[in-house]
N, C-alpha and C positions, 0 to 999 in steps of 0.2 A: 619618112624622116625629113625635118625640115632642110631647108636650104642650111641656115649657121650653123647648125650643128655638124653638117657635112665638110662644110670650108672649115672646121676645127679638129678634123681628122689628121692621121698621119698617112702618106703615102698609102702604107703598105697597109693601114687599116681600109680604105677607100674601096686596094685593090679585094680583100676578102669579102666585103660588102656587095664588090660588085661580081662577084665569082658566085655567090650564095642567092642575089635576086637574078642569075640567069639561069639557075637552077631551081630556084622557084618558079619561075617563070614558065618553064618548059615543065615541071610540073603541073603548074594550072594549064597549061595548053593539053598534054594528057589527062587532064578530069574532064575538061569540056569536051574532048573529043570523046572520053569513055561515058557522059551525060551528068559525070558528079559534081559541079562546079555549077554553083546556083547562083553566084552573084560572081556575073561575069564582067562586071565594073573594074575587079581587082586587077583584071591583065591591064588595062589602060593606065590606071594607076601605078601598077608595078613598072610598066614599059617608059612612065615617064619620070620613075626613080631612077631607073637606071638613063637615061638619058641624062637628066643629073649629074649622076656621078661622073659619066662619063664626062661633060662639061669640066667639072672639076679637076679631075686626073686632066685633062689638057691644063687647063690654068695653072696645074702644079708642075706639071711638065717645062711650059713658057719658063715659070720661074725658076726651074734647076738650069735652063741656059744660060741665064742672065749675069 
């Protein structure tokens, strides 16, 4: 998912987004530990959506003290 499209979300979307790619996540870590996960590209990828998100959830955070 792109970066704007993510800063266009609402909180609580952000949070299910990011509850689902750490469940993915841990997902593709058991296919590649059980040998079914063939393009193992996608963990790096996924790990750096969720790092994303998580950027954002702070930047929305900052903004609800303000």
């Amino acid at each position: 998912m792109k970066i704007r499209e993510l800063r266009q979300k609402s909180f609580a979307d952000l949070q299910k987004i990011l509850t689902n790619s750490r469940e993915k996540l841990r997902q593709f870590r058991f296919d590649l530990a059980s040998g079914k996960l063939k393009n193992v590209r996608e963990i790096r990828e996924l790990k750096k959506d969720i790092a994303q998100i998580l950027t954002i959830i702070k930047e929305k955070s900052w903004q609800r003290k303000d």
